[in-house]
PyMOL Python script that loads the backbone (N, CA, C, O; Angstrom):
from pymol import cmd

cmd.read_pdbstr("""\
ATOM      1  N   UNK A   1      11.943   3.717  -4.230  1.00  0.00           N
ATOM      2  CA  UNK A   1      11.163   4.352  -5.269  1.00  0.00           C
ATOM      3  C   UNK A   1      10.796   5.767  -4.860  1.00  0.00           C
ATOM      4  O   UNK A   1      10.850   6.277  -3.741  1.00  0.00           O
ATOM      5  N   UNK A   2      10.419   6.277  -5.999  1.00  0.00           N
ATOM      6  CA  UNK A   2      10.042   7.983  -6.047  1.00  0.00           C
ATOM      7  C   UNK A   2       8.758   8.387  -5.537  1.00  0.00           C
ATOM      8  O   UNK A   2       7.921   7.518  -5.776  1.00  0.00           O
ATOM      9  N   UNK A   3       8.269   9.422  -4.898  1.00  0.00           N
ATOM     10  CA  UNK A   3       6.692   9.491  -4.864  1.00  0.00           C
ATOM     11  C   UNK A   3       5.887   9.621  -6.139  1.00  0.00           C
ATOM     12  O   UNK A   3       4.658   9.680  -6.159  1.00  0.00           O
ATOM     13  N   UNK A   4       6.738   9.665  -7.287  1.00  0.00           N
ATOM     14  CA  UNK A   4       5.669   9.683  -8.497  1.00  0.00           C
ATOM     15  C   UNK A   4       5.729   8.024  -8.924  1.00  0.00           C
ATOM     16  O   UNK A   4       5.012   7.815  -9.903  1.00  0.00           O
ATOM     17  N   UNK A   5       6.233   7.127  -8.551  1.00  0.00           N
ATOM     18  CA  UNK A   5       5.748   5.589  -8.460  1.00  0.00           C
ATOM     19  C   UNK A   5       4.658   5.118  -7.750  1.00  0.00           C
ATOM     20  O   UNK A   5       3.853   4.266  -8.126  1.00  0.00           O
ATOM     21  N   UNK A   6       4.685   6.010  -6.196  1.00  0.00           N
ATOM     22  CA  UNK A   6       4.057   5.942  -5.154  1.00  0.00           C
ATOM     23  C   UNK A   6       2.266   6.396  -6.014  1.00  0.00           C
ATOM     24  O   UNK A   6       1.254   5.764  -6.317  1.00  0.00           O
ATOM     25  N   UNK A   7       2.697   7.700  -6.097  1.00  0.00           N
ATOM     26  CA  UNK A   7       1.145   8.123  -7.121  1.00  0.00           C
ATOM     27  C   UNK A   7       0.865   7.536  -8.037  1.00  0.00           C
ATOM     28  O   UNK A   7      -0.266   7.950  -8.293  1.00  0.00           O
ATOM     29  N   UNK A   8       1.206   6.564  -9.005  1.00  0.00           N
ATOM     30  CA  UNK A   8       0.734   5.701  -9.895  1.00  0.00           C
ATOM     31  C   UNK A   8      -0.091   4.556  -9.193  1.00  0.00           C
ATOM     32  O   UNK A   8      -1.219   4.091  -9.359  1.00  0.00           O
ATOM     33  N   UNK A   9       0.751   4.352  -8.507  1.00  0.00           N
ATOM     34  CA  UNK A   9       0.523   3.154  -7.497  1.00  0.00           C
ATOM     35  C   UNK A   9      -1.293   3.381  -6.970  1.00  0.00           C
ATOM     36  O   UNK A   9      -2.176   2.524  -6.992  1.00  0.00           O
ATOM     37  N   UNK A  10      -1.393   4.858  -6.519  1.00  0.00           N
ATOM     38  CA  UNK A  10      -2.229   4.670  -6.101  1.00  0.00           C
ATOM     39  C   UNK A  10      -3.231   5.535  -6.558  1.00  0.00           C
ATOM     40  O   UNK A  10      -4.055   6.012  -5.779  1.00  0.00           O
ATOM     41  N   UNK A  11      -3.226   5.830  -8.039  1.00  0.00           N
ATOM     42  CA  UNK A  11      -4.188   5.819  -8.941  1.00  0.00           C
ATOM     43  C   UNK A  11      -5.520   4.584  -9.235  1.00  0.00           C
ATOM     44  O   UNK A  11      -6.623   4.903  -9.679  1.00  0.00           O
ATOM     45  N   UNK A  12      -5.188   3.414  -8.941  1.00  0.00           N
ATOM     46  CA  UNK A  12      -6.526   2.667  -9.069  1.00  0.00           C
ATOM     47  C   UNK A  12      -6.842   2.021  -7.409  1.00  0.00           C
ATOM     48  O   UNK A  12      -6.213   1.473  -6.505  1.00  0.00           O
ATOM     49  N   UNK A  13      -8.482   2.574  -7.756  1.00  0.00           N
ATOM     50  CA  UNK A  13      -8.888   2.601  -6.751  1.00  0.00           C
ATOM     51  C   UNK A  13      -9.140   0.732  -6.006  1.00  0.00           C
ATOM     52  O   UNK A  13      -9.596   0.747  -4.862  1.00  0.00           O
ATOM     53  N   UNK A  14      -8.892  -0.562  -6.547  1.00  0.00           N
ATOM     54  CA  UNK A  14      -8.693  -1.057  -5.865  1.00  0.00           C
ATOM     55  C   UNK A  14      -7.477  -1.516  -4.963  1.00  0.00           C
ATOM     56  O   UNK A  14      -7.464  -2.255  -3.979  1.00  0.00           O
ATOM     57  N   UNK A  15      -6.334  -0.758  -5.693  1.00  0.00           N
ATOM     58  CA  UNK A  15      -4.930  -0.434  -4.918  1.00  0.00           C
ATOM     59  C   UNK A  15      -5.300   0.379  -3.683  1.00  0.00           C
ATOM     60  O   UNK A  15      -4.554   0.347  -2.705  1.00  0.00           O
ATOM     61  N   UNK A  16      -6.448   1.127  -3.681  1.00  0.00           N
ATOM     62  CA  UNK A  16      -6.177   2.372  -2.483  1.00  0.00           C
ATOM     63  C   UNK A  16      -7.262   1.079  -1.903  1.00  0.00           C
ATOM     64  O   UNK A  16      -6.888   0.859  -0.751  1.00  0.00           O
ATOM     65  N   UNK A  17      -7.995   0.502  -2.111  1.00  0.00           N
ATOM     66  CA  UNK A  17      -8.560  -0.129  -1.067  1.00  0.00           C
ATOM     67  C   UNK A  17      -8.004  -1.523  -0.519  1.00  0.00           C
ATOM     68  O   UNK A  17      -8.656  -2.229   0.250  1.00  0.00           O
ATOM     69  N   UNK A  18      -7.056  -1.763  -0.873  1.00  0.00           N
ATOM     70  CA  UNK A  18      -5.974  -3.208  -0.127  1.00  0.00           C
ATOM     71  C   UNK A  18      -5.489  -1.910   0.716  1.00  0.00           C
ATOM     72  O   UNK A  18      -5.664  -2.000   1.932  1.00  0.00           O
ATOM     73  N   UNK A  19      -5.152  -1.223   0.437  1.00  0.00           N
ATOM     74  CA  UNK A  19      -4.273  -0.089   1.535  1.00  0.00           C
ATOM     75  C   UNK A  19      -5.301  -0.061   2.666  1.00  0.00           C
ATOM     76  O   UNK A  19      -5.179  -0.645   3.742  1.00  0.00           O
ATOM     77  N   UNK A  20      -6.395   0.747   2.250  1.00  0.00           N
ATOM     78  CA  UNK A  20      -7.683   0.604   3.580  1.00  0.00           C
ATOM     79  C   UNK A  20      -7.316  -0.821   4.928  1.00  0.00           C
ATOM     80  O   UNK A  20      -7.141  -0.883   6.145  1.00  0.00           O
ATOM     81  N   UNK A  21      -7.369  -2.002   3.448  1.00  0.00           N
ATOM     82  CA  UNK A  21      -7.426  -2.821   4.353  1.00  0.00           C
ATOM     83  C   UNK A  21      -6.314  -3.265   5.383  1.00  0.00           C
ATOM     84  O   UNK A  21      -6.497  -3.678   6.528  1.00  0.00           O
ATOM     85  N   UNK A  22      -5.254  -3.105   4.791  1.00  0.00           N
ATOM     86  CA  UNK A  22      -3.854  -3.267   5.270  1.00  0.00           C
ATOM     87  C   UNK A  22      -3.742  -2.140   6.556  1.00  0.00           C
ATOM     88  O   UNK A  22      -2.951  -2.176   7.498  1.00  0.00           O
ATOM     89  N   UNK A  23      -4.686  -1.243   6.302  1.00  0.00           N
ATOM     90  CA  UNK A  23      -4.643   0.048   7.517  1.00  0.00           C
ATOM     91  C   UNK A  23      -4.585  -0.948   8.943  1.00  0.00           C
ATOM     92  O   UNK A  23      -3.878  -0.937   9.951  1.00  0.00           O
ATOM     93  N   UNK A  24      -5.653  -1.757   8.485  1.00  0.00           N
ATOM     94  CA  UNK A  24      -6.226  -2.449  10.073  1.00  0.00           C
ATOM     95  C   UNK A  24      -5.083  -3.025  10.135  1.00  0.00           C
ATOM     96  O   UNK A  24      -4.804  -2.473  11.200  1.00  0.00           O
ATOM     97  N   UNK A  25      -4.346  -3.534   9.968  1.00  0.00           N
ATOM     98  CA  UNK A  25      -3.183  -4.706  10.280  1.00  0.00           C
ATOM     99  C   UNK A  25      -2.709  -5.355   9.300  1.00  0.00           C
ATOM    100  O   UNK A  25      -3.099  -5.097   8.162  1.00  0.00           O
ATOM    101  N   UNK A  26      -1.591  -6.520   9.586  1.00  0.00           N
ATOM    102  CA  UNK A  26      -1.053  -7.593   8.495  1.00  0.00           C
ATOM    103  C   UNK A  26      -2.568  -8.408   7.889  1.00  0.00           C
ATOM    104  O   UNK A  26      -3.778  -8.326   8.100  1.00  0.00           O
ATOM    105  N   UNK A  27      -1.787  -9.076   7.172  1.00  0.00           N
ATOM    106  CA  UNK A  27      -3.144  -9.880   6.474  1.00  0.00           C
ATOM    107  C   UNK A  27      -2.656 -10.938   4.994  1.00  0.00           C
ATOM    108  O   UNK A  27      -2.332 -10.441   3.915  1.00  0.00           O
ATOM    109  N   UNK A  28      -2.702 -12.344   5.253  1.00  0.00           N
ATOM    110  CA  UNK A  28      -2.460 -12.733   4.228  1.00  0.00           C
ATOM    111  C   UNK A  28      -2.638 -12.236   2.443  1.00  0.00           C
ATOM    112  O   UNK A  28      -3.165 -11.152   2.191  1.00  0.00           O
ATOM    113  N   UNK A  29      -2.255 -12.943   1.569  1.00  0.00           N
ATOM    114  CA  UNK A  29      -2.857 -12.921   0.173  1.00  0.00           C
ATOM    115  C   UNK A  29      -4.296 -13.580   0.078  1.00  0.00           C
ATOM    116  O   UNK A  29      -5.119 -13.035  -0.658  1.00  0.00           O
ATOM    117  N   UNK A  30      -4.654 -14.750   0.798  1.00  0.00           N
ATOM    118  CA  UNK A  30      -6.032 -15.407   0.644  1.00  0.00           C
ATOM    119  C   UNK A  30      -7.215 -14.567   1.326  1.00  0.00           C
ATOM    120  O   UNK A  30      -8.336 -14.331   0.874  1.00  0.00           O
ATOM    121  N   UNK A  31      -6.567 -14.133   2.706  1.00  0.00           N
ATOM    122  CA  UNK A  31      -7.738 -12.530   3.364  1.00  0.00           C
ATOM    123  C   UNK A  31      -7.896 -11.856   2.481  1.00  0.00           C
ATOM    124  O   UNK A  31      -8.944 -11.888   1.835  1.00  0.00           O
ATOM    125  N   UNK A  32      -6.549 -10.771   2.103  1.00  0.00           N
ATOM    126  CA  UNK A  32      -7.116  -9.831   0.677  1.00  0.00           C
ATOM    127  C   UNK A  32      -8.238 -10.119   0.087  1.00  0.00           C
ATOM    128  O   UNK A  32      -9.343  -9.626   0.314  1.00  0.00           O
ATOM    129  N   UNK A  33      -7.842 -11.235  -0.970  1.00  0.00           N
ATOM    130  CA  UNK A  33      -8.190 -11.664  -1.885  1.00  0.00           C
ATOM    131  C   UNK A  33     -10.071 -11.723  -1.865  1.00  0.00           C
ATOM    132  O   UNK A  33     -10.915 -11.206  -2.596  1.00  0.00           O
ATOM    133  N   UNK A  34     -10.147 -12.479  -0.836  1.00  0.00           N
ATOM    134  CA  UNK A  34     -11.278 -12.935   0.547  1.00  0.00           C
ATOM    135  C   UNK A  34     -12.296 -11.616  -0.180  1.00  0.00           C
ATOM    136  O   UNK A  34     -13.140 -11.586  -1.076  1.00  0.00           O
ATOM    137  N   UNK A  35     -11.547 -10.369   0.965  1.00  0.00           N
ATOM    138  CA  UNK A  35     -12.157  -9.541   1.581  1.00  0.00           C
ATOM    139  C   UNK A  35     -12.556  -8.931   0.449  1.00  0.00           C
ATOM    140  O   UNK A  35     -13.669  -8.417   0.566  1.00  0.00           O
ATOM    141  N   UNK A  36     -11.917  -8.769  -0.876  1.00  0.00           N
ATOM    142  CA  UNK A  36     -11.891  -7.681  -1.973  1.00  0.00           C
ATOM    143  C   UNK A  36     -12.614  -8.351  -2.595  1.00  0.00           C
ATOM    144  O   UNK A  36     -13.659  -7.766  -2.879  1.00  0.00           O
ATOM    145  N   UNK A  37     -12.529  -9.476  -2.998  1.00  0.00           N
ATOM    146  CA  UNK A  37     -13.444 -10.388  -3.785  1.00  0.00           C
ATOM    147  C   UNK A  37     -13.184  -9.603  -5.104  1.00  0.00           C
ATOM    148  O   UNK A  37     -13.852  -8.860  -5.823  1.00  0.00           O
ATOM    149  N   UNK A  38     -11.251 -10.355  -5.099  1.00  0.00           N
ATOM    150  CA  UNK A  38     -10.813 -10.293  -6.570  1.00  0.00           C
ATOM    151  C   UNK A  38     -10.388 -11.631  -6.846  1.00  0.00           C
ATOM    152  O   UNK A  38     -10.668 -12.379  -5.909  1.00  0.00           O
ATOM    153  N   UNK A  39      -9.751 -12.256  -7.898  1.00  0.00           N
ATOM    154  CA  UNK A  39      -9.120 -13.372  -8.394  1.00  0.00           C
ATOM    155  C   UNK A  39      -7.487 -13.146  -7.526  1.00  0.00           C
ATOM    156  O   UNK A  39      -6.918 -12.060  -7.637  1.00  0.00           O
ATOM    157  N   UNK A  40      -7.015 -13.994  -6.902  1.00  0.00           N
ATOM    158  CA  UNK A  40      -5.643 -14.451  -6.986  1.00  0.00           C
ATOM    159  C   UNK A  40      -4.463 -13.578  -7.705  1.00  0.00           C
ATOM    160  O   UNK A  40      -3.724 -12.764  -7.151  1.00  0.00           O
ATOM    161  N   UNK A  41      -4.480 -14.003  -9.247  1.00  0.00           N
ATOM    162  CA  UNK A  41      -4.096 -13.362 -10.275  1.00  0.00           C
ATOM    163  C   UNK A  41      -4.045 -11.740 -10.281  1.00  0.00           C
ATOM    164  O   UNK A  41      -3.055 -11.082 -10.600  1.00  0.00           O
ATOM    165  N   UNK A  42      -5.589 -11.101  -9.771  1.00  0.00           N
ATOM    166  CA  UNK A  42      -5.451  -9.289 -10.168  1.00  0.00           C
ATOM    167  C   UNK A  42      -4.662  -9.353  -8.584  1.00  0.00           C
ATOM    168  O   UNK A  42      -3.588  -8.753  -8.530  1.00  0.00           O
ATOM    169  N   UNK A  43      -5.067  -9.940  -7.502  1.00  0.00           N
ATOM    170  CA  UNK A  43      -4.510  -9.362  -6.081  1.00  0.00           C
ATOM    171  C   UNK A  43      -2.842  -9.678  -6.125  1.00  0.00           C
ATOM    172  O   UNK A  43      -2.036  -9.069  -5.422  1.00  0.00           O
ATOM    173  N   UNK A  44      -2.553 -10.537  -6.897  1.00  0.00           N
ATOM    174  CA  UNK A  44      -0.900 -10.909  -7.178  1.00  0.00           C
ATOM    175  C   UNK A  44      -0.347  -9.521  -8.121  1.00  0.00           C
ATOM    176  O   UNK A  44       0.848  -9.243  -8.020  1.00  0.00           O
ATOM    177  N   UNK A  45      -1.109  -8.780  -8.908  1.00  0.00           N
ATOM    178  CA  UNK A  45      -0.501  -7.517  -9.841  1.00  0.00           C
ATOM    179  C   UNK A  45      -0.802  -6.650  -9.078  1.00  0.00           C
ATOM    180  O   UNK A  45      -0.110  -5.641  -9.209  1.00  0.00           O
ATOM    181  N   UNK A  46      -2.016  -6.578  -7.851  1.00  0.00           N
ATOM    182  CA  UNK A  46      -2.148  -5.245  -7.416  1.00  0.00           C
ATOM    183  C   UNK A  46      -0.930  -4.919  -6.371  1.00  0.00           C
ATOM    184  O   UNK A  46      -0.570  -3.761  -6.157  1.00  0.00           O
ATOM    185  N   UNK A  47      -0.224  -6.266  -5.628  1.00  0.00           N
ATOM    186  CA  UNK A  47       0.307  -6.330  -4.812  1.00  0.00           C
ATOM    187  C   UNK A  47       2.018  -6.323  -5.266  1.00  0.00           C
ATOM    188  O   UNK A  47       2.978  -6.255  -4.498  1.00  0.00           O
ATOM    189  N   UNK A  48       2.026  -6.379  -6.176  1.00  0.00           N
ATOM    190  CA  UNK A  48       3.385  -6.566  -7.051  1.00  0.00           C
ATOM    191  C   UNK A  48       3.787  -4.979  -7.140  1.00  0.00           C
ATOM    192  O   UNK A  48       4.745  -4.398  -6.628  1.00  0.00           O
ATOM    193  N   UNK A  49       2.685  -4.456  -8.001  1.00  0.00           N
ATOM    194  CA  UNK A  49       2.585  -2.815  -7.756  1.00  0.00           C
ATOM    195  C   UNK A  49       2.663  -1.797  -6.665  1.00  0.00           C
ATOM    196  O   UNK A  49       3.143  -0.664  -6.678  1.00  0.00           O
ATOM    197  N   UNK A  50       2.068  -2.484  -5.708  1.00  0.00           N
ATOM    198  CA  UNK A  50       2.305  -1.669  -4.676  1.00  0.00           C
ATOM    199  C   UNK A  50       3.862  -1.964  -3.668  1.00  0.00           C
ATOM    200  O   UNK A  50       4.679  -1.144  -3.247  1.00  0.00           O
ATOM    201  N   UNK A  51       3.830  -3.039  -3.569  1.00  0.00           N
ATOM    202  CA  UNK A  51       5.468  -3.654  -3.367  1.00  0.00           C
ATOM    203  C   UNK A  51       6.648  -2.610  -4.305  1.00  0.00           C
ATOM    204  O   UNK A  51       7.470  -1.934  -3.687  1.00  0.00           O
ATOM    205  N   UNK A  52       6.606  -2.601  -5.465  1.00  0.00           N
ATOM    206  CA  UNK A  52       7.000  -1.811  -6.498  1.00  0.00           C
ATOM    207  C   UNK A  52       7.230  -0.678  -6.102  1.00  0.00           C
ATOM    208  O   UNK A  52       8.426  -0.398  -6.179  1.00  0.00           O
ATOM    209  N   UNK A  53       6.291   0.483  -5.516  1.00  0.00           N
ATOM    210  CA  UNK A  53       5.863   1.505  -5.196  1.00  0.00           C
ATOM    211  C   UNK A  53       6.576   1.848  -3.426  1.00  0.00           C
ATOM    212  O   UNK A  53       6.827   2.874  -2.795  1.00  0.00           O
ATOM    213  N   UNK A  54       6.715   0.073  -3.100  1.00  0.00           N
ATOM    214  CA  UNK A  54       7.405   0.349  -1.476  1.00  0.00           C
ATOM    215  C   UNK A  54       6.174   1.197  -0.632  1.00  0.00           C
ATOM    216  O   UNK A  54       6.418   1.980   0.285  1.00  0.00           O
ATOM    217  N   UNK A  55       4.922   0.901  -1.093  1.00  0.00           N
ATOM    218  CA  UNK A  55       4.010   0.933  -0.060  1.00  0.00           C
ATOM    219  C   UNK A  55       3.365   0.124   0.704  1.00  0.00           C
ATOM    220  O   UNK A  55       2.386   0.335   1.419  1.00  0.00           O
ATOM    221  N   UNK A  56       4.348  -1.423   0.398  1.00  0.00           N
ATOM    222  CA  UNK A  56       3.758  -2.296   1.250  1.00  0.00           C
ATOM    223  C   UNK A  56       4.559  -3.639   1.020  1.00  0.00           C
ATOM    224  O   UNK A  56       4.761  -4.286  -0.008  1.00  0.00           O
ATOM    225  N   UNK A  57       5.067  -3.895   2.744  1.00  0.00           N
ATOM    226  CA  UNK A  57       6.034  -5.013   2.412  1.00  0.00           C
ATOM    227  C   UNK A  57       5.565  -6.424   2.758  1.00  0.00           C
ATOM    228  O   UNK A  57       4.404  -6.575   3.138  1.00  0.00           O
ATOM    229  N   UNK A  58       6.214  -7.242   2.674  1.00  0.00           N
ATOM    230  CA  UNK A  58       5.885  -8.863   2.984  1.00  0.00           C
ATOM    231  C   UNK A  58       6.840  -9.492   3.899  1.00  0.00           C
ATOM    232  O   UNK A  58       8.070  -9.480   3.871  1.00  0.00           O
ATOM    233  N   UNK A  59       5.816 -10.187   4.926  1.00  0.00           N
ATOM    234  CA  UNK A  59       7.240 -11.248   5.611  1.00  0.00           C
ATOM    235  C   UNK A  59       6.657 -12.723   5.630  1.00  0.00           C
ATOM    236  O   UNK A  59       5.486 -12.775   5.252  1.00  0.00           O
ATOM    237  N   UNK A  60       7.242 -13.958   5.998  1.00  0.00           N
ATOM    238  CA  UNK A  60       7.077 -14.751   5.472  1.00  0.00           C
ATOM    239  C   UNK A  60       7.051 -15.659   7.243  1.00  0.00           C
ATOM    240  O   UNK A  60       8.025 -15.608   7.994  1.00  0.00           O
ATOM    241  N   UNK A  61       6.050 -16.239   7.513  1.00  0.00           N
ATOM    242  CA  UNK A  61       5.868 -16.714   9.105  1.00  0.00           C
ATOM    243  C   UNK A  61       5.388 -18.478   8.595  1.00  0.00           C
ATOM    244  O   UNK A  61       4.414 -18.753   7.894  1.00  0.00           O
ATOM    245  N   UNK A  62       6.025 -19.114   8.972  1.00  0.00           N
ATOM    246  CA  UNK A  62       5.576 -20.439   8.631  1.00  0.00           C
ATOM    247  C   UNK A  62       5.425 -20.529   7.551  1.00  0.00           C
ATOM    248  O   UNK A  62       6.379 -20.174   6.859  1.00  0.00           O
ATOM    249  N   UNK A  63       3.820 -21.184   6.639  1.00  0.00           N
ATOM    250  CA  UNK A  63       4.008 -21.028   5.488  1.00  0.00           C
ATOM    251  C   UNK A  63       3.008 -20.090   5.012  1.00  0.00           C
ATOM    252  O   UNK A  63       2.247 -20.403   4.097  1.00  0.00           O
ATOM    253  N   UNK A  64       2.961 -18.776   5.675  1.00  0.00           N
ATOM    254  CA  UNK A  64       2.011 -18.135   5.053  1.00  0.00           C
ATOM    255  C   UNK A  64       2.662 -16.575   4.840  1.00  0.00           C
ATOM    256  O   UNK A  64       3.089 -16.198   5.932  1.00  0.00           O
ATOM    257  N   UNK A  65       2.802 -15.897   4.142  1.00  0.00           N
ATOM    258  CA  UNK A  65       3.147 -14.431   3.728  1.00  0.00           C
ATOM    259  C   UNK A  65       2.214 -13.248   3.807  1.00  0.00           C
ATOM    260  O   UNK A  65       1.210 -12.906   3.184  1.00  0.00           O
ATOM    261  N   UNK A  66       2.942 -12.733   4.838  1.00  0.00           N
ATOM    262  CA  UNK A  66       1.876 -11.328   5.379  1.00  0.00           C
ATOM    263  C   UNK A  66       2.009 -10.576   4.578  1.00  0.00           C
ATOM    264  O   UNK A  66       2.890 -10.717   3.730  1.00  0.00           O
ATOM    265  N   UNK A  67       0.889  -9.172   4.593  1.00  0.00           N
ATOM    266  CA  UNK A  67       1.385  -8.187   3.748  1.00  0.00           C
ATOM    267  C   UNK A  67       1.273  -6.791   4.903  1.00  0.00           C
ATOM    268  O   UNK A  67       0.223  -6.907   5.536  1.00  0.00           O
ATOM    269  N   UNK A  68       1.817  -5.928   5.194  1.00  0.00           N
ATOM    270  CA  UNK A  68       1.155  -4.926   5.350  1.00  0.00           C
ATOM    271  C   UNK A  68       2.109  -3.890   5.216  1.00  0.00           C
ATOM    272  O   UNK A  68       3.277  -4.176   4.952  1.00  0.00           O
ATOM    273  N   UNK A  69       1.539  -2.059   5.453  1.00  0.00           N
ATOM    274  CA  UNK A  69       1.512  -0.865   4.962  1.00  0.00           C
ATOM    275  C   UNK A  69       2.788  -0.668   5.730  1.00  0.00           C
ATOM    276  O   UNK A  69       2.944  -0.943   6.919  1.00  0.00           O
ATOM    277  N   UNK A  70       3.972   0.006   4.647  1.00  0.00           N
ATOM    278  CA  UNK A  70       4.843   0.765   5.222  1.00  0.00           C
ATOM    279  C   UNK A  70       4.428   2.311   4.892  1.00  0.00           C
ATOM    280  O   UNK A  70       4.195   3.049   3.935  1.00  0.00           O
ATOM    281  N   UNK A  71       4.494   2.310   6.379  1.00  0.00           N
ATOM    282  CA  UNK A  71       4.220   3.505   6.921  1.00  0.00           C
ATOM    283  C   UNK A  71       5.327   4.544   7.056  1.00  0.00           C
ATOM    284  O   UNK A  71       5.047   5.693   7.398  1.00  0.00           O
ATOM    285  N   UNK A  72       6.692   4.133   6.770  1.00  0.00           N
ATOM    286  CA  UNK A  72       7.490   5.269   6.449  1.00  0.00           C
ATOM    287  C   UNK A  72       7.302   6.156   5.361  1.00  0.00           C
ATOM    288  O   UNK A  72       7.415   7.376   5.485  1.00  0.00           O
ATOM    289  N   UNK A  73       7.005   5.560   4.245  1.00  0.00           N
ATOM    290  CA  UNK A  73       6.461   6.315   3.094  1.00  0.00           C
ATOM    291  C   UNK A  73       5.582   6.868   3.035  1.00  0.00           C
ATOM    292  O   UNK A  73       5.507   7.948   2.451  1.00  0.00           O
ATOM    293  N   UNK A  74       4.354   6.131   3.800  1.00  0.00           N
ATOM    294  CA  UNK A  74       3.293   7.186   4.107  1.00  0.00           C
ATOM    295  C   UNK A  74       3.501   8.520   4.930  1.00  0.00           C
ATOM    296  O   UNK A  74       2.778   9.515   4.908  1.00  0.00           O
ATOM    297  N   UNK A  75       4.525   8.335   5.578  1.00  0.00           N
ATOM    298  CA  UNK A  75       5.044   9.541   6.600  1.00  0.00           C
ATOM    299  C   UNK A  75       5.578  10.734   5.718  1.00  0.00           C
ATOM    300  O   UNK A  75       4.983  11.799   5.550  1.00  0.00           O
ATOM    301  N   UNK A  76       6.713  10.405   5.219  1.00  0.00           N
ATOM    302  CA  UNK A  76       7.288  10.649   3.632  1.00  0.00           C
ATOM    303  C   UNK A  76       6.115  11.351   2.891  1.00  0.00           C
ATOM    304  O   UNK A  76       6.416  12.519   2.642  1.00  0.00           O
ATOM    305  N   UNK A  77       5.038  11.053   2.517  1.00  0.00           N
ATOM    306  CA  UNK A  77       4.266  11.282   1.607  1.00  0.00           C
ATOM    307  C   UNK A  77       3.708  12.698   2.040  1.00  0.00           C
ATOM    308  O   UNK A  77       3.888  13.782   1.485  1.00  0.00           O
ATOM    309  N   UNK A  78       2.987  12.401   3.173  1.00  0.00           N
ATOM    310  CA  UNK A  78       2.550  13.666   4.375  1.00  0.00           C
ATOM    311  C   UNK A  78       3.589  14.784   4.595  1.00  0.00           C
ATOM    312  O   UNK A  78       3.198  15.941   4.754  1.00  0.00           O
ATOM    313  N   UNK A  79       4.693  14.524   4.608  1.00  0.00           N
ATOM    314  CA  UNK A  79       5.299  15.719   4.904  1.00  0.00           C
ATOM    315  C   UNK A  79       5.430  16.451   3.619  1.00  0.00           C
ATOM    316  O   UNK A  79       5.455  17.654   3.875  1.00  0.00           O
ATOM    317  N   UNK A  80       5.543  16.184   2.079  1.00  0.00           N
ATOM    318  CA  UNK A  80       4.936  16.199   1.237  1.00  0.00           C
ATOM    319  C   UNK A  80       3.957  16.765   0.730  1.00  0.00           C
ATOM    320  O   UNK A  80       4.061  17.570  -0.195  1.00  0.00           O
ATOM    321  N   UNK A  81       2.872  16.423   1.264  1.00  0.00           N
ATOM    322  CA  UNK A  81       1.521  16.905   0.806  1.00  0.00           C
ATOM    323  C   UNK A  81       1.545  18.412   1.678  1.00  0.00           C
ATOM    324  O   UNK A  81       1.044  19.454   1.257  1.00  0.00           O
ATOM    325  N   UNK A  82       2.176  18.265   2.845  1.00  0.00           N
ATOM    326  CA  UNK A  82       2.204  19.564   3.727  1.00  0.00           C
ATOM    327  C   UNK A  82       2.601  20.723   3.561  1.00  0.00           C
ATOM    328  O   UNK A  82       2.399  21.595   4.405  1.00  0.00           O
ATOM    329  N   UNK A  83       3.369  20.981   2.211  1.00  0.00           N
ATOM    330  CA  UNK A  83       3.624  21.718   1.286  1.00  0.00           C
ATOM    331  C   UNK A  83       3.161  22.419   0.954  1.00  0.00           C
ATOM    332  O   UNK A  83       3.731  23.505   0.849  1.00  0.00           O
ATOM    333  N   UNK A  84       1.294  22.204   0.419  1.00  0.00           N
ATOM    334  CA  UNK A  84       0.435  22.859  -0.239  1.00  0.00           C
ATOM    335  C   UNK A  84      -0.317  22.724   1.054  1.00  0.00           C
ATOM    336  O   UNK A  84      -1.391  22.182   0.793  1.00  0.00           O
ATOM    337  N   UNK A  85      -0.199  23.024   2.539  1.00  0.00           N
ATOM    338  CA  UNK A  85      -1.033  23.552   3.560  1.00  0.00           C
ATOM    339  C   UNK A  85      -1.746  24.883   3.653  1.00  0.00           C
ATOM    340  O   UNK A  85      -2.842  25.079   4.177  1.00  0.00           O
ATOM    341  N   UNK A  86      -0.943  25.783   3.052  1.00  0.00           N
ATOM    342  CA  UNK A  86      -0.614  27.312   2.696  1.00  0.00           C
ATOM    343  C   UNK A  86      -0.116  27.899   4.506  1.00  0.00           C
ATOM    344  O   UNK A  86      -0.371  29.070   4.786  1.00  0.00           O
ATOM    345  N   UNK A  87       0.481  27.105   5.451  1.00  0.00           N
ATOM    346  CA  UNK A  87       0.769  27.270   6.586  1.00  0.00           C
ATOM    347  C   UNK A  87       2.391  27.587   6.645  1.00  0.00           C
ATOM    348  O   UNK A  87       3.292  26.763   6.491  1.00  0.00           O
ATOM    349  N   UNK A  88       2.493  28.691   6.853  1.00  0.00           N
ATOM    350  CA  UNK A  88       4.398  29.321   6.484  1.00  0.00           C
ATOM    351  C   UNK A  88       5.246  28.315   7.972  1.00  0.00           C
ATOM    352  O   UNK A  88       4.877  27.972   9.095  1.00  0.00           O
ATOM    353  N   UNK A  89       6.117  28.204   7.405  1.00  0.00           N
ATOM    354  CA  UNK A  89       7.031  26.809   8.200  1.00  0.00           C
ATOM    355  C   UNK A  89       8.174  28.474   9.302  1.00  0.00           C
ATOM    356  O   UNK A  89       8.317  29.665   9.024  1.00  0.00           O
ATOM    357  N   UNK A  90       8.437  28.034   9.903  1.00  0.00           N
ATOM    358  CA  UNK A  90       9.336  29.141  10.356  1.00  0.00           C
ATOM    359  C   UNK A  90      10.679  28.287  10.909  1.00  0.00           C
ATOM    360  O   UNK A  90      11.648  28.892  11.368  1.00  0.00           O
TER     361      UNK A  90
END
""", "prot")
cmd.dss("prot")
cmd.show_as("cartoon", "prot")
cmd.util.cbc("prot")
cmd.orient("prot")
């Protein structure tokens, strides 16, 4: 995906705060869910979206499914934003 998926993505602010949380490490769907003190249901669309967006992948360990932050895109994103530093590149 594009960084203008990426910026949709992270237009609502409880999308930017699963990211917060995902900062610290992996973390099931029931932690999220837990920690945010949303329904199942919104943390299954917020996470669909951001998956979508390829800001955050899943792996699957026994029977439980991690989530956390790919950080290539965030890297991606930064070099990006570094653009409007006003710092001349040589």
């Amino acid at each position: 995906m594009g960084l203008a998926e990426s910026f949709r993505a992270l237009a609502d602010p409880q999308r930017r705060d699963m990211l917060l949380l995902l900062r610290q490490g992996c973390c099931t769907a029931g932690k999220l869910s837990e920690r945010l003190e949303i329904s199942p249901s919104a943390l299954s669309y917020h996470l669909k979206t951001l998956k979508k967006a390829d800001m955050v992948t899943e792996y699957k360990e026994k029977n439980f499914v991690y989530y956390e932050l790919n950080t290539s895109l965030f890297d991606e994103m930064m070099l990006w934003f570094q653009q409007f530093s006003g710092e001349e590149k040589v």
